[in-house]
C-alpha positions as CSV (number, residue, x, y, z in Angstrom):
1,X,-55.6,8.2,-105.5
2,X,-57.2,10.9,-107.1
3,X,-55.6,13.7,-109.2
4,X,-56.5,16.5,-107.2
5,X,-54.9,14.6,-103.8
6,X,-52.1,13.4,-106.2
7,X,-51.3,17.7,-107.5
8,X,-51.7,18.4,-103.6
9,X,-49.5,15.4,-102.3
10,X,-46.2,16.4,-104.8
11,X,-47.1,19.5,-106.3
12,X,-45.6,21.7,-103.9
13,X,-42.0,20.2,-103.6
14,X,-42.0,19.8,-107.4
15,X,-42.6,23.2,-108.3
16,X,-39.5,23.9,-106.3
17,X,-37.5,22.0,-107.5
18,X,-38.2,22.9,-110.9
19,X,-37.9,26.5,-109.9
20,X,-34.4,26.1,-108.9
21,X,-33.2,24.6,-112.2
22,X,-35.7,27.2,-114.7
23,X,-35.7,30.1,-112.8
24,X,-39.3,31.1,-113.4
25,X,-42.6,30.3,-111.3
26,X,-44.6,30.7,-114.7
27,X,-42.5,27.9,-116.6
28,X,-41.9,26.2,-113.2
29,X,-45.5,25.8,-112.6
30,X,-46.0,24.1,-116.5
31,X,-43.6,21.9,-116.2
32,X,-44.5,20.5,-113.0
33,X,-48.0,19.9,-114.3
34,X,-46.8,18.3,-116.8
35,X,-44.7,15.8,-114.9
36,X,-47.5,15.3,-112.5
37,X,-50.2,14.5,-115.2
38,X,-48.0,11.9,-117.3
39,X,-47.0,10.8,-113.7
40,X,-50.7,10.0,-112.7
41,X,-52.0,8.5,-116.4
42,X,-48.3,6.3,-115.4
43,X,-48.9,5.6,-112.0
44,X,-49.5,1.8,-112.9
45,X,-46.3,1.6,-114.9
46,X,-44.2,2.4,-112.2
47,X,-41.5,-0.4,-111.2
48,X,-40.5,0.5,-108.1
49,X,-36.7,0.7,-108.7
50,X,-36.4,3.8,-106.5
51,X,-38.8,6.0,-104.6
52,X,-42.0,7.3,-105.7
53,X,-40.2,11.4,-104.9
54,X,-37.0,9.7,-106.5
55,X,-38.8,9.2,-109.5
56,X,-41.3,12.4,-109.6
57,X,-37.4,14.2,-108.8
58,X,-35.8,12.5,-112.3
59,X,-38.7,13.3,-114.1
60,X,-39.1,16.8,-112.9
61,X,-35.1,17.3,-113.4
62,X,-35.8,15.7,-117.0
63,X,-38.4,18.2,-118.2
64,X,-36.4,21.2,-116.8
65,X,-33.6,20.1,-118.6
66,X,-35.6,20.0,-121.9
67,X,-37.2,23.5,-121.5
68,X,-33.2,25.0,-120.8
69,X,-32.3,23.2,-123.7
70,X,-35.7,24.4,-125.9
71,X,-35.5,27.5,-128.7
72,X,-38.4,28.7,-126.2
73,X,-35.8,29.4,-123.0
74,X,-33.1,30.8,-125.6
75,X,-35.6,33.2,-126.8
76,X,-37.0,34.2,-123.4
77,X,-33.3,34.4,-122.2
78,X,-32.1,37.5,-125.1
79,X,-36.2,39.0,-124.6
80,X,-35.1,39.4,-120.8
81,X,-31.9,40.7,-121.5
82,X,-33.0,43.5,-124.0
83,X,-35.6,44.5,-121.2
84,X,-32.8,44.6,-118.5
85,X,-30.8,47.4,-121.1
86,X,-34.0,49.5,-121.2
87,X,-35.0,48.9,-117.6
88,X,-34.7,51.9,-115.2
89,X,-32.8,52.0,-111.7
90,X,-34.2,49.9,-108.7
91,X,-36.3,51.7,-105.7
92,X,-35.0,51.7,-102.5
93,X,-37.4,49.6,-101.1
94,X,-36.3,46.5,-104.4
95,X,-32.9,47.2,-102.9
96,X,-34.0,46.7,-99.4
97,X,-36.3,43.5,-99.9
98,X,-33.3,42.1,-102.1
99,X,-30.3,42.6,-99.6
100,X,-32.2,40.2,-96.8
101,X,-29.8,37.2,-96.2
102,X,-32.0,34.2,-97.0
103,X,-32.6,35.9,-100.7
104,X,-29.4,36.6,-101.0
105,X,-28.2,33.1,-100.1
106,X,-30.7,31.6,-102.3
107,X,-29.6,34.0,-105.0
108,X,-25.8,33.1,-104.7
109,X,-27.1,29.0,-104.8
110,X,-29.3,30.3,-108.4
111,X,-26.1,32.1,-109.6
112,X,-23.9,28.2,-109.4
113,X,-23.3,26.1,-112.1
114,X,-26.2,23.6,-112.6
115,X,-24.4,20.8,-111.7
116,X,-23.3,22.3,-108.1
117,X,-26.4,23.7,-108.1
118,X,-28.6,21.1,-108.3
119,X,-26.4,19.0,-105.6
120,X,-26.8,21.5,-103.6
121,X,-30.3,21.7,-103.6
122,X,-31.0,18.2,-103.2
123,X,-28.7,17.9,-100.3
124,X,-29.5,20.7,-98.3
125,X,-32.9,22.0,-99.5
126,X,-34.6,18.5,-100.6
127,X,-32.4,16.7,-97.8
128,X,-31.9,14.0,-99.5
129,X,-28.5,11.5,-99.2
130,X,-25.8,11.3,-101.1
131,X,-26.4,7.6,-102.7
132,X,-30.0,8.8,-103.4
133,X,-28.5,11.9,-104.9
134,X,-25.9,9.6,-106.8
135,X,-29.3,7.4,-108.3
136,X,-31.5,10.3,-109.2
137,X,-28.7,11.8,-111.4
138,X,-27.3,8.7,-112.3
139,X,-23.4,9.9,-111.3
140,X,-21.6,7.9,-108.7
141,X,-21.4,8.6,-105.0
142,X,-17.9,10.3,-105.4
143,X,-19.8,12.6,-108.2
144,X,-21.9,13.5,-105.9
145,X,-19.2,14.6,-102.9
146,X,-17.0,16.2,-105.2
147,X,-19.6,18.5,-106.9
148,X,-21.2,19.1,-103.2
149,X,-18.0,20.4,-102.2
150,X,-17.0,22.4,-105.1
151,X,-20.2,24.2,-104.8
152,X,-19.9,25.0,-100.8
153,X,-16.4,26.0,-102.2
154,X,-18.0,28.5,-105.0
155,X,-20.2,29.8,-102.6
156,X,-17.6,30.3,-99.7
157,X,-15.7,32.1,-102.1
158,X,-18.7,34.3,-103.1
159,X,-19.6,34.9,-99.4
160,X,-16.0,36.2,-98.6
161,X,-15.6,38.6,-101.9
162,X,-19.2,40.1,-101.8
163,X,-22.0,42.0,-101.1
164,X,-22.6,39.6,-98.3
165,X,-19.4,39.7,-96.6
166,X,-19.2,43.2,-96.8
167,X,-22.7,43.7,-95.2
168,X,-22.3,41.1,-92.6
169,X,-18.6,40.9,-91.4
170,X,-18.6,44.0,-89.0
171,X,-21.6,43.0,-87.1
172,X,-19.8,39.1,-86.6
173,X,-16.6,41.0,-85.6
174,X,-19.0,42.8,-82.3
């Protein structure tokens, strides 16, 4: 397989998933290109313990743990938050396009721990099972359930005390 069929065939997926743990497409984007090149120079190396996606998944999840943990993220992390002090109120179009209920879900799963977070993801979003959940993160099965229902927890609660339950409650109540 060539590169450019191998960028097409697992780029796409990969870049979301990375997005969900770094929380930005520009950073997102580099890791995933990353992963994908030392993936293809690799491709002979692979064993076959798991799934080809299992894999590309633990090494994506790998290299976004790396950039959280670099002096790079730390840094961008305090820049963002200086310009957020200085930054001027939304329009009322921002507010608009940000109060739509699939962005605000997706914002609420963002806003979870990482370790709900990325359960959550892989279960719903990625659809993947629990015992392949369990193997990529290398947790048990019972890891896996408990952090899965911890996080629908945290975001029921969230649901119920929000913005979202605030908005959306009188028109489920018609």
């Amino acid at each position: 397989m060539e590169l450019e069929v191998f960028i097409r065939t697992h780029g796409e997926e990969l870049l979301r998933l990375s997005y969900t743990y770094v929380k930005n497409k520009e950073m997102a984007e580099d890791i995933v290109q990353d992963v994908l090149l030392k993936a293809y120079e690799q491709r002979g190396q692979f064993r076959g313990d798991a799934s080809y996606r299992t894999y590309l998944y633990r090494m994506t999840i790998n290299r976004s743990y790396d950039y959280l943990r670099s002096w790079s993220y730390k840094n961008t992390i305090l820049t963002n938050k200086i310009q957020e002090i200085f930054k001027g109120t939304k329009s009322a179009e921002q507010h608009v396009l940000e109060r739509s209920e699939n962005q605000l879900l997706g914002n609420m799963v963002l806003e979870l721990p990482i370790k709900y977070r990325e359960i959550i993801i892989l279960y719903y979003y990625k659809e993947l099972k629990i015992d392949d959940i369990a193997h990529l993160l290398s947790i048990s099965d019972n890891t896996v359930k408990t952090r899965l229902r911890r996080g629908r927890e945290k975001l029921r609660e969230q649901l119920k005390g929000g913005e979202w339950h605030d908005e959306f409650s009188s028109e489920a109540s018609n």
